[in-house]
Biotite code that builds the C-alpha atoms (Angstrom):
import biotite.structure as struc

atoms = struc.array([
    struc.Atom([91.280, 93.902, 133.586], chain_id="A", res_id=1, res_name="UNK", atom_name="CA", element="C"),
    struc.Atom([91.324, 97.569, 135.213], chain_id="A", res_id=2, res_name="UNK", atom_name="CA", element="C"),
    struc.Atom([89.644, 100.925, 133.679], chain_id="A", res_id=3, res_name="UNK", atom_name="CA", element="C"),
    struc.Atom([93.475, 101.924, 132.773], chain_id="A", res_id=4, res_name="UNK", atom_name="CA", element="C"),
    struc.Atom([94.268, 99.233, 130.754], chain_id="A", res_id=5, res_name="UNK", atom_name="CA", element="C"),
    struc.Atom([90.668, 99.560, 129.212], chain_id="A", res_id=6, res_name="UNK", atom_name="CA", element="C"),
    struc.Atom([91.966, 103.091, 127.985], chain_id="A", res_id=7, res_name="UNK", atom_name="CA", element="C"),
    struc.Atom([95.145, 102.337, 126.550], chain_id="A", res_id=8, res_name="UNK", atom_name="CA", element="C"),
    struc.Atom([96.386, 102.444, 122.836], chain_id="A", res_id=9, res_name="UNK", atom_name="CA", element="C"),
    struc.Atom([95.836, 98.788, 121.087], chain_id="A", res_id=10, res_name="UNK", atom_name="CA", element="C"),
    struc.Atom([95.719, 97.211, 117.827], chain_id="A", res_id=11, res_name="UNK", atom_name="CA", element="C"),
    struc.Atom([92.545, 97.827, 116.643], chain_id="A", res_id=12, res_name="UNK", atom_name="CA", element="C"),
    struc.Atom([91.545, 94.280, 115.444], chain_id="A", res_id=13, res_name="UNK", atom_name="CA", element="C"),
    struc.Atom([90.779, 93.159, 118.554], chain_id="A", res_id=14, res_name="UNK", atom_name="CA", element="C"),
    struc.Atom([87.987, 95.352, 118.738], chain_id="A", res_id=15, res_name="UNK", atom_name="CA", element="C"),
    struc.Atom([86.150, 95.947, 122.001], chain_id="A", res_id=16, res_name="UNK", atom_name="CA", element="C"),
    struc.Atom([84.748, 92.183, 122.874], chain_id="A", res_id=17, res_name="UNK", atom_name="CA", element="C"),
    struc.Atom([85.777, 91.363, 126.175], chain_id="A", res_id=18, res_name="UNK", atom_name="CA", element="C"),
    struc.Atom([87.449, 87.796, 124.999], chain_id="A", res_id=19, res_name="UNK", atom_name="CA", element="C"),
    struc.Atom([89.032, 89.277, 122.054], chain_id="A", res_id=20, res_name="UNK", atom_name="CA", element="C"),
    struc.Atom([90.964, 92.075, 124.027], chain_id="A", res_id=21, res_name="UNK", atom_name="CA", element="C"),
    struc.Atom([91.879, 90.074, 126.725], chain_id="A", res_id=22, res_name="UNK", atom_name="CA", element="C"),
    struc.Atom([93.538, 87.843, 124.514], chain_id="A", res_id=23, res_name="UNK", atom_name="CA", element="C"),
    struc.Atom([95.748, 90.326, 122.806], chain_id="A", res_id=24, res_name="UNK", atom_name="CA", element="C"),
    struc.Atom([96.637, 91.901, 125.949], chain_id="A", res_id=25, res_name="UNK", atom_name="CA", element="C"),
    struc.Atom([97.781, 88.757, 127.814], chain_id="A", res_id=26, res_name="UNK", atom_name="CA", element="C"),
    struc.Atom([98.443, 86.517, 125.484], chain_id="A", res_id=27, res_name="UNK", atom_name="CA", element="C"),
    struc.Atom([98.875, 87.548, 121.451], chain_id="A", res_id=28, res_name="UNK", atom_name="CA", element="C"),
    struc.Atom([102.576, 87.745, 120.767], chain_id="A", res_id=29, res_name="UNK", atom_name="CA", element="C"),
    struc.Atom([104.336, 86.599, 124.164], chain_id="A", res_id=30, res_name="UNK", atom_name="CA", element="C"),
    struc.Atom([106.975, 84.053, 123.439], chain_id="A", res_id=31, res_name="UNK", atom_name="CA", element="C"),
    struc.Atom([105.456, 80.667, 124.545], chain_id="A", res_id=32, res_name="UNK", atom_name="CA", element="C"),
    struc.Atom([107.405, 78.117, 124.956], chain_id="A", res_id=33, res_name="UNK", atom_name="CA", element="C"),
    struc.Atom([105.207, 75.661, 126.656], chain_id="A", res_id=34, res_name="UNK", atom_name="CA", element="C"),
    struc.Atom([104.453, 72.174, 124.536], chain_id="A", res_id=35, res_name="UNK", atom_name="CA", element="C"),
    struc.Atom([101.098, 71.960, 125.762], chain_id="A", res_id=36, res_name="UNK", atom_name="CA", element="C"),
    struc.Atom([100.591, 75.584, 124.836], chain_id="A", res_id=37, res_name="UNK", atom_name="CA", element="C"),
    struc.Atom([102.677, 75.270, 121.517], chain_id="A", res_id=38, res_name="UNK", atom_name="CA", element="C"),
    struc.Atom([100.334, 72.491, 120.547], chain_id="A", res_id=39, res_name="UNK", atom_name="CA", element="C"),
    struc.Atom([96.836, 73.631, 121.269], chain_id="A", res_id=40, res_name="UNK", atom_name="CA", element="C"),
    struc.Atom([98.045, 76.938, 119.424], chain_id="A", res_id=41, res_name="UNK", atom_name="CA", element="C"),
    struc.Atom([98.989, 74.647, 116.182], chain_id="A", res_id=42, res_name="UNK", atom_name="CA", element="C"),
    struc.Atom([95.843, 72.491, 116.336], chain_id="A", res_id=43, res_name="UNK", atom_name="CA", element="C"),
    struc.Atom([93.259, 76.033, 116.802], chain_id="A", res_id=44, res_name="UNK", atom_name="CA", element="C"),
    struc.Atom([95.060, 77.572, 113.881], chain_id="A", res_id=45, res_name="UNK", atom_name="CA", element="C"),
    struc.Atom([94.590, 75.544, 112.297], chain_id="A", res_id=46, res_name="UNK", atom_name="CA", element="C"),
    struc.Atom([91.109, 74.806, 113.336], chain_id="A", res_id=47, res_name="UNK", atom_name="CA", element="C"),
    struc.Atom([90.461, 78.435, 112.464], chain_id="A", res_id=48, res_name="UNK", atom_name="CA", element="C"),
    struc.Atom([91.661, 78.510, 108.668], chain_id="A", res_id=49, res_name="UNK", atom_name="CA", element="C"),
    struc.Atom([88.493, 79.869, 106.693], chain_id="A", res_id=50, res_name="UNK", atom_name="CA", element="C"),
    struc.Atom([87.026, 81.100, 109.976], chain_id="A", res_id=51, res_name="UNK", atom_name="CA", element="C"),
    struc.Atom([87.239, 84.155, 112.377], chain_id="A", res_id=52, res_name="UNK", atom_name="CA", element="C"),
    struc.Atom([89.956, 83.814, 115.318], chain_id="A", res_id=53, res_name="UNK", atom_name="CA", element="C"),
    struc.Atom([87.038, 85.342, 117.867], chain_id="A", res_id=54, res_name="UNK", atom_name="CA", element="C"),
    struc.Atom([85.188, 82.097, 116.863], chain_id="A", res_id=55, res_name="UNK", atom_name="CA", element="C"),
    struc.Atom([88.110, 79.741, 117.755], chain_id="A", res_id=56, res_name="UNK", atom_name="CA", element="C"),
    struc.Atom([88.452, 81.968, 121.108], chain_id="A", res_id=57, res_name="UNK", atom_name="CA", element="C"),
    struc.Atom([84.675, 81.490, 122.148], chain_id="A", res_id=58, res_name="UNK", atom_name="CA", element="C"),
    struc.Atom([85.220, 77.969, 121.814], chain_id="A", res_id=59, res_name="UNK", atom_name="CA", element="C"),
    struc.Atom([88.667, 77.724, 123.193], chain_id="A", res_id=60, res_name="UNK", atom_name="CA", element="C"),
    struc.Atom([87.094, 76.607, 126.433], chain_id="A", res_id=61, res_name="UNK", atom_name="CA", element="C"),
    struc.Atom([85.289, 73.581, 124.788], chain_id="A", res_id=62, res_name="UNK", atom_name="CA", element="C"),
    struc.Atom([88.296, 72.623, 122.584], chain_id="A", res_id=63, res_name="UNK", atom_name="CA", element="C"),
    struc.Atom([90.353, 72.458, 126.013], chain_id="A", res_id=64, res_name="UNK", atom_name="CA", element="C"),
    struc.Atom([87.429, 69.643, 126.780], chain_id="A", res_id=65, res_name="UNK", atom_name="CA", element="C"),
    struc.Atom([86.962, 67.878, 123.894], chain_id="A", res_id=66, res_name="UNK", atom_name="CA", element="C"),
    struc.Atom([90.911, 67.350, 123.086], chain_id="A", res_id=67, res_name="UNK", atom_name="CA", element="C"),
    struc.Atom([91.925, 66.748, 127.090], chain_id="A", res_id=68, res_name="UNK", atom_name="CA", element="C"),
    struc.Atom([93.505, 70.042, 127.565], chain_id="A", res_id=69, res_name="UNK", atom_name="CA", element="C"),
    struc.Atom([95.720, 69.601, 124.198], chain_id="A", res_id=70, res_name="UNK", atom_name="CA", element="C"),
    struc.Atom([97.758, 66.742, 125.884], chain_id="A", res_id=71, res_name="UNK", atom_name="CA", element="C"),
    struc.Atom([99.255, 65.384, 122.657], chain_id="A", res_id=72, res_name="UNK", atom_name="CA", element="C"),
    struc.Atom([99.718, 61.921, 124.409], chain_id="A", res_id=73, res_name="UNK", atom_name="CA", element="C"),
    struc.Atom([95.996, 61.552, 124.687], chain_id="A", res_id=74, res_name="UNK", atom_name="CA", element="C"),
    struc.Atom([95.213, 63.599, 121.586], chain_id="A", res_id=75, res_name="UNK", atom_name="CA", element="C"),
    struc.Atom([97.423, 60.661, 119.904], chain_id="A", res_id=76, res_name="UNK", atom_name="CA", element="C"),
    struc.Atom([94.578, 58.073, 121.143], chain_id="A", res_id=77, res_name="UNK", atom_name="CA", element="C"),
    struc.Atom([91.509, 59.021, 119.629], chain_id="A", res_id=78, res_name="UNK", atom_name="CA", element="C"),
    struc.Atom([90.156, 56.716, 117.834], chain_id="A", res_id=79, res_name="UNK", atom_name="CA", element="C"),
    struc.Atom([86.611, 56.218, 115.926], chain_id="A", res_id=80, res_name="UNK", atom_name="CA", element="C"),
    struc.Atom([84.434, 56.815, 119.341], chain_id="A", res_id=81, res_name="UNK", atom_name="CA", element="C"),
    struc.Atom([86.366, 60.159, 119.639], chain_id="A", res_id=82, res_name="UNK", atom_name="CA", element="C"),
    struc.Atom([85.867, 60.827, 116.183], chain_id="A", res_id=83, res_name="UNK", atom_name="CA", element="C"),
    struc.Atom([82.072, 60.644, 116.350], chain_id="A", res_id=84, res_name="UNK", atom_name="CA", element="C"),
    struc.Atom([82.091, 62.334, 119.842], chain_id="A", res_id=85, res_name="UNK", atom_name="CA", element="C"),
    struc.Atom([84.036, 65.319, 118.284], chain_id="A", res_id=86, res_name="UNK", atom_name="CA", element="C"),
    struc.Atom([81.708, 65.683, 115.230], chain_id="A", res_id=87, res_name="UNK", atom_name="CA", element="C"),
    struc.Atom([78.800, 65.531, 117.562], chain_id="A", res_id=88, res_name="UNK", atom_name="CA", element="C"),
    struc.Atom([80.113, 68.341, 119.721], chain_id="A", res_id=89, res_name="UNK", atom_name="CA", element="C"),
    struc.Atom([78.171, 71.878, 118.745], chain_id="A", res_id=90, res_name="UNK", atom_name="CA", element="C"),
    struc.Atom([80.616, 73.188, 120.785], chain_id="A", res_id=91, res_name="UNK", atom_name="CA", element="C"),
    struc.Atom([83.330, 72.713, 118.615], chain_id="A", res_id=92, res_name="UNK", atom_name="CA", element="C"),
    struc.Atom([84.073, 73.056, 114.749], chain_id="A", res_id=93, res_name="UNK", atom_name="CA", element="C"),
    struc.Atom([82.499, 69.920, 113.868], chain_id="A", res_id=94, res_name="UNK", atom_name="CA", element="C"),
    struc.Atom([84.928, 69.566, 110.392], chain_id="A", res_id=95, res_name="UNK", atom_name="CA", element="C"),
    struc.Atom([85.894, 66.161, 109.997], chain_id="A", res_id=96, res_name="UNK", atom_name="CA", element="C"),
    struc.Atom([89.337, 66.451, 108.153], chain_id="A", res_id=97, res_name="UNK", atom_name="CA", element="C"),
    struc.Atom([90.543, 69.200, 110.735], chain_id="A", res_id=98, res_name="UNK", atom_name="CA", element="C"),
    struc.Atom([89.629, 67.079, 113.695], chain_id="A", res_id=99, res_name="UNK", atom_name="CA", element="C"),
    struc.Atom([91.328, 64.168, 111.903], chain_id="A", res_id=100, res_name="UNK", atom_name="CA", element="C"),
    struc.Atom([93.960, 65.942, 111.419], chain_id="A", res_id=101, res_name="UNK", atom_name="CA", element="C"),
    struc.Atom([94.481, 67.804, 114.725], chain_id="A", res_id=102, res_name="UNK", atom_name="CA", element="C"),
    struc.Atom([94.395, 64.016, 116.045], chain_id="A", res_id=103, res_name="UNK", atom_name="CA", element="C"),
    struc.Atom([97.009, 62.823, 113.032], chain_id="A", res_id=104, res_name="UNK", atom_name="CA", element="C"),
    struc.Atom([99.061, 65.511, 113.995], chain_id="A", res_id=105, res_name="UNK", atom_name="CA", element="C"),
    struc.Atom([98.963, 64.999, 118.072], chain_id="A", res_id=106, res_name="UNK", atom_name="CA", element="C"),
    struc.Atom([100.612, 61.789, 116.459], chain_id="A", res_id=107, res_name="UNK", atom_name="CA", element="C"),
    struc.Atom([103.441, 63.405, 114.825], chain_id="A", res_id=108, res_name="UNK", atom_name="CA", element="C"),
    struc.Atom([104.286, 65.877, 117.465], chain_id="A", res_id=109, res_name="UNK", atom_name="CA", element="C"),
    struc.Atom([105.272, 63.101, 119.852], chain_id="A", res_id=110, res_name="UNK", atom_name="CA", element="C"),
    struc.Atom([107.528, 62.118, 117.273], chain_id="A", res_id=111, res_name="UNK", atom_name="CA", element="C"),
    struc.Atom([108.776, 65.752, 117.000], chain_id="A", res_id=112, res_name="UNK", atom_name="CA", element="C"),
    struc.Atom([109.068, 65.361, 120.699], chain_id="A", res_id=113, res_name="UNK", atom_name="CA", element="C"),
    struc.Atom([111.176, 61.920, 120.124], chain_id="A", res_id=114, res_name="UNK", atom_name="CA", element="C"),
    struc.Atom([113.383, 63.868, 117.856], chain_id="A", res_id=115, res_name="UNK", atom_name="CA", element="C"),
    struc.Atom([114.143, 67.082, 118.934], chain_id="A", res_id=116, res_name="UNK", atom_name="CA", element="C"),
    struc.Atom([113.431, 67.165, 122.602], chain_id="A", res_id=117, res_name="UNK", atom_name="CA", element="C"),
    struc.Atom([110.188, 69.139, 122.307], chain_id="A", res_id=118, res_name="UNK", atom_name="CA", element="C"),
    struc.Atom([107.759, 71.269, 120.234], chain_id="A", res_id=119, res_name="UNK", atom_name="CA", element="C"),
    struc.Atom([109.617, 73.858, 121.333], chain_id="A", res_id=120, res_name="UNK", atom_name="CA", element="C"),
    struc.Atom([112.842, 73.314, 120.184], chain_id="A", res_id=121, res_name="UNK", atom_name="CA", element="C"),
    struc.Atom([111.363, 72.222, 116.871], chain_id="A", res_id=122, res_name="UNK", atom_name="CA", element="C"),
    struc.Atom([109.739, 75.107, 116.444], chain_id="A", res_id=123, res_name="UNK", atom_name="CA", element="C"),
    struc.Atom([111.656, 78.211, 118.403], chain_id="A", res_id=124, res_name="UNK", atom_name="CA", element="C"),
    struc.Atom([114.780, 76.870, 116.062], chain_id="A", res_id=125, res_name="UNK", atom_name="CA", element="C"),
    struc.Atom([113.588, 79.067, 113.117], chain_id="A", res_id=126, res_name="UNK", atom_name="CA", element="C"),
    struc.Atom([114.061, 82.196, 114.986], chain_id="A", res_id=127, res_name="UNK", atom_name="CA", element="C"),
    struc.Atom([117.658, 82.005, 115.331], chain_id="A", res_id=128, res_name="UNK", atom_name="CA", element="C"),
    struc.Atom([117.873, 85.520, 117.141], chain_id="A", res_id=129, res_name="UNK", atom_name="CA", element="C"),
    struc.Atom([114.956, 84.205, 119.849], chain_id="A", res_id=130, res_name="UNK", atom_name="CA", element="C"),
    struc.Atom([111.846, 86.524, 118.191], chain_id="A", res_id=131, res_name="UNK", atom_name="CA", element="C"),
    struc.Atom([111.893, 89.117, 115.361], chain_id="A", res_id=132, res_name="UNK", atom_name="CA", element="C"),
    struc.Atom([110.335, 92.147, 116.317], chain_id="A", res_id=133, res_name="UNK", atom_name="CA", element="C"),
    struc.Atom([108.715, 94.354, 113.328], chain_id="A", res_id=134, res_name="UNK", atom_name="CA", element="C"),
    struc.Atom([107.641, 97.953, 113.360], chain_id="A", res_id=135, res_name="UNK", atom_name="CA", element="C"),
    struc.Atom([104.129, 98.107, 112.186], chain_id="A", res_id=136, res_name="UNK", atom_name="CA", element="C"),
    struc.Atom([102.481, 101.561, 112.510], chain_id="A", res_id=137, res_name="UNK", atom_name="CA", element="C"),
    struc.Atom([98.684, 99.841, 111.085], chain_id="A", res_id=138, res_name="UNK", atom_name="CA", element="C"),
    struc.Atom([98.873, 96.238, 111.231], chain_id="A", res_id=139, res_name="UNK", atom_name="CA", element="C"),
    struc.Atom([97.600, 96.227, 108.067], chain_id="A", res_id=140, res_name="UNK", atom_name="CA", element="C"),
    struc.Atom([100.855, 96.318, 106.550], chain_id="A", res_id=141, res_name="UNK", atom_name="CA", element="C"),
    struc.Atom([101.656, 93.040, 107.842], chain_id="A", res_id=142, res_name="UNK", atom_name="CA", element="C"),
    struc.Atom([102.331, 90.520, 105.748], chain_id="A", res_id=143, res_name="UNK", atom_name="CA", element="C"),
    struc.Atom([99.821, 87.110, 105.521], chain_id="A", res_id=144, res_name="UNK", atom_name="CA", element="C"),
    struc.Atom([102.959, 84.858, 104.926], chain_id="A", res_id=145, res_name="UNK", atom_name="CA", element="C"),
    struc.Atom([106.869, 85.257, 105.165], chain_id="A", res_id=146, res_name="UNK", atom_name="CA", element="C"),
    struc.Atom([109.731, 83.337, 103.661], chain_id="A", res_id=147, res_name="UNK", atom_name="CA", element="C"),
    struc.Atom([110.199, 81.787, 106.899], chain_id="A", res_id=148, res_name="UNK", atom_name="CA", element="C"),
    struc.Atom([106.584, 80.814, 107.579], chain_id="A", res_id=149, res_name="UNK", atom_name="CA", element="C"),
    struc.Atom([106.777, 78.852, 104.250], chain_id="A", res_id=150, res_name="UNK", atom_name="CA", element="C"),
    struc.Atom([109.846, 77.380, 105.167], chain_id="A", res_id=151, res_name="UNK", atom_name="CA", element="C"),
    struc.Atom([108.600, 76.373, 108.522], chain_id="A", res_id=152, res_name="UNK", atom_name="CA", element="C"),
    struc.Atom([105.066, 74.994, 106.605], chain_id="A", res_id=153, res_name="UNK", atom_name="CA", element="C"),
    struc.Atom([107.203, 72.753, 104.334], chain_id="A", res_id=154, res_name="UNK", atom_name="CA", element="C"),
    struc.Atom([109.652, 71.532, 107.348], chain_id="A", res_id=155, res_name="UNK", atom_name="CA", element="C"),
    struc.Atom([106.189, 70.730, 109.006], chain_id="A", res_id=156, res_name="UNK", atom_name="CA", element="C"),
    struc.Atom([104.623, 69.167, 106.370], chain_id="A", res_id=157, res_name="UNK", atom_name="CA", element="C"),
    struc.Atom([107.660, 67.224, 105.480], chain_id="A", res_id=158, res_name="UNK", atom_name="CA", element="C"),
    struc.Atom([107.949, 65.883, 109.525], chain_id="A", res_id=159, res_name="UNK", atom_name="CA", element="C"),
    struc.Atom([103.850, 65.038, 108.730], chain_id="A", res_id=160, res_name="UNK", atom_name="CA", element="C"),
    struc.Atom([102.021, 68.170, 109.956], chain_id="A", res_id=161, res_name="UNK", atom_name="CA", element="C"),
    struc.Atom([98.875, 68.551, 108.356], chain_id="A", res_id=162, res_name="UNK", atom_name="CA", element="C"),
    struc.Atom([96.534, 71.794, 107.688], chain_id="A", res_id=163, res_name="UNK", atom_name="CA", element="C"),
    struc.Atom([99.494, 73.991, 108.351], chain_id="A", res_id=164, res_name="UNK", atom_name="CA", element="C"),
    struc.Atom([100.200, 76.036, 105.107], chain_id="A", res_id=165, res_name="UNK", atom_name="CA", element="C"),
    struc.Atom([102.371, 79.355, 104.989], chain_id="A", res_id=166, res_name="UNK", atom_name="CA", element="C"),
    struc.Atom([99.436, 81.769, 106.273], chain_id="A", res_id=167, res_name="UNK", atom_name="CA", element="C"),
    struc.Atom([98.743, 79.170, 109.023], chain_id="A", res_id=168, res_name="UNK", atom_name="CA", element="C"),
    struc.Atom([101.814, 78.952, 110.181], chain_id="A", res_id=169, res_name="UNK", atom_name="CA", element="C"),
    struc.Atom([102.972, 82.589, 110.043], chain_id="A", res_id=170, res_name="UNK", atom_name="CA", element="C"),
    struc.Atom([99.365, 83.079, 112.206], chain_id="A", res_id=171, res_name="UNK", atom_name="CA", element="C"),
    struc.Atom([101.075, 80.708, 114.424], chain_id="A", res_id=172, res_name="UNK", atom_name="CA", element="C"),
    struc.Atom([104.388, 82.615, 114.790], chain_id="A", res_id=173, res_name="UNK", atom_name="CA", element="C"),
    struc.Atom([101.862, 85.440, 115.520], chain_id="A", res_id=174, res_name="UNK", atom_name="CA", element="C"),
    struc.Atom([100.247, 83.932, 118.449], chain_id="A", res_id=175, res_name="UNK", atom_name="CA", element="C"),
    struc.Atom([103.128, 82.175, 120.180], chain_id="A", res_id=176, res_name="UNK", atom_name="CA", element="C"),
    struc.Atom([105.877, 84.828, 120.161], chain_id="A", res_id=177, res_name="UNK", atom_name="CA", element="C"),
    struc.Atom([108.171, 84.327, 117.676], chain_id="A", res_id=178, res_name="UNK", atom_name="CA", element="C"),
    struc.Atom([107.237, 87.216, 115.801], chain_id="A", res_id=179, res_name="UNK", atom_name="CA", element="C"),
    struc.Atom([105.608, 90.828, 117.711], chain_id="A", res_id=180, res_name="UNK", atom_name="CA", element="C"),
    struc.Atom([103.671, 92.172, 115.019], chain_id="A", res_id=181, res_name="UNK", atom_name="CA", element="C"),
    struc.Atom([101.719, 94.308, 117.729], chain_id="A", res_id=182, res_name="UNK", atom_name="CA", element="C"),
    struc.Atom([101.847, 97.855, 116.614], chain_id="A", res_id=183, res_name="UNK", atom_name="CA", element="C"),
    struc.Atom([104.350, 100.345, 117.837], chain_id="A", res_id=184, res_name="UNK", atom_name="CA", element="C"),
    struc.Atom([102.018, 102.294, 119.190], chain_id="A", res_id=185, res_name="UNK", atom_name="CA", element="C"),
    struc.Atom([99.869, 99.448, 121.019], chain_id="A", res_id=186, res_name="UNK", atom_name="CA", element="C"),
    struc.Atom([100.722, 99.787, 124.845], chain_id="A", res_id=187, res_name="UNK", atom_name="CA", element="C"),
    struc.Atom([101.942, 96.226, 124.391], chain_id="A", res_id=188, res_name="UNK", atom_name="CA", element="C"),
    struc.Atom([104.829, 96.279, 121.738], chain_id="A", res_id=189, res_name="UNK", atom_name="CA", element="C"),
    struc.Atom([107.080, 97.450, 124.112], chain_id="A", res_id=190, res_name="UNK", atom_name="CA", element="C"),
    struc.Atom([105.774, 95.062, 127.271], chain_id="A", res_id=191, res_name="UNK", atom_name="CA", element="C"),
    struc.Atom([106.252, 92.183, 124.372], chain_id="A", res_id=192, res_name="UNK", atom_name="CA", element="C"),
    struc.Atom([109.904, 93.221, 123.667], chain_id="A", res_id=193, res_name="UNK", atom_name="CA", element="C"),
    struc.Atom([110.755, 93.739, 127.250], chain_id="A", res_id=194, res_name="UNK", atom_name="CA", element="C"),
    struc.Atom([109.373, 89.765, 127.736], chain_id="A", res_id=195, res_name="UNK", atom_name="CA", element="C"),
    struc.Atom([111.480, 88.882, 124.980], chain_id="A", res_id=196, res_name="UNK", atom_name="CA", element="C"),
    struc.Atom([114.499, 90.089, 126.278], chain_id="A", res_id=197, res_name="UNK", atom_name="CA", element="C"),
])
């Protein structure tokens, strides 16, 4: 990262760690549509509910480890051995029903997969007009939850998704594109819309 982009406008919740910054300028709000990438954003949302996202992020590199790079195919596998393994990981969140879950729902995404195609035409399908684009001035004034991140938490919960409520999933939407809730005057709400288009 270069002095000039160290000196440009940005949200302010990033703050000035290293990690945290680099993540919302390369990463926060670019359309993804990537399976791999769609799921290991689903499971580390979810992973992070009750928690601080710059925790999740200084453990990202050990979650890539521990759940073999977010392949959902070998996700799908773990059984009891993996279990223990992952609750004996201190470099992980060591919760029991998430990890269960993050391996419960590896299942059901290959069945997403089976049915639609892909994560991300399962997903991406929500946003009929490709990404809505909002004009926060302080990100504070954007919302926690949406109509359409409940409606995509019930469709997900329905097709077997688990830890994945409104908030979770409107996170989600967040972090993988679908929505830019940078603010307008963050030197990357425009680069985000210009990706986008």
């Amino acid at each position: 990262m270069n002095s000039g982009i160290l000196n440009c406008p940005r949200c302010p919740w990033c703050g000035t760690d290293p990690l945290y910054v680099a993540y919302h300028d390369t990463e926060w709000g670019v359309p993804s549509h990537d399976d791999r990438h769609l799921f290991e954003m689903f499971v580390l949302e979810g992973m992070q509910s009750g928690l601080s996202w710059i925790t999740i992020l200084r453990k990202r590199a050990a979650f890539r480890l521990a759940f073999k790079n977010f392949d959902p195919v070998r996700v799908a596998r773990f059984g009891p051995d993996e279990i223990t393994k992952l609750l004996q990981n201190e470099r992980i969140i060591r919760n029991r029903a998430k990890i269960e879950a993050s391996i419960s729902n590896a299942q059901v995404a290959l069945t997403v997969q089976e049915k639609y195609g892909s994560l991300d035409v399962f997903f991406w399908r929500f946003a009929e007009e490709g990404q809505f684009v909002n004009k926060w001035r302080d990100y504070k004034e954007a919302p926690a939850k949406t109509e359409l991140s409940e409606r995509i938490s019930k469709e997900c919960k329905n097709a077997g998704f688990k830890f994945f409520g409104p908030t979770v999933a409107y996170a989600f939407m967040q972090a993988v594109g679908m929505v830019n809730d940078h603010e307008t005057t963050c030197f990357r709400y425009p680069e985000v819309n210009r990706i986008r288009k």
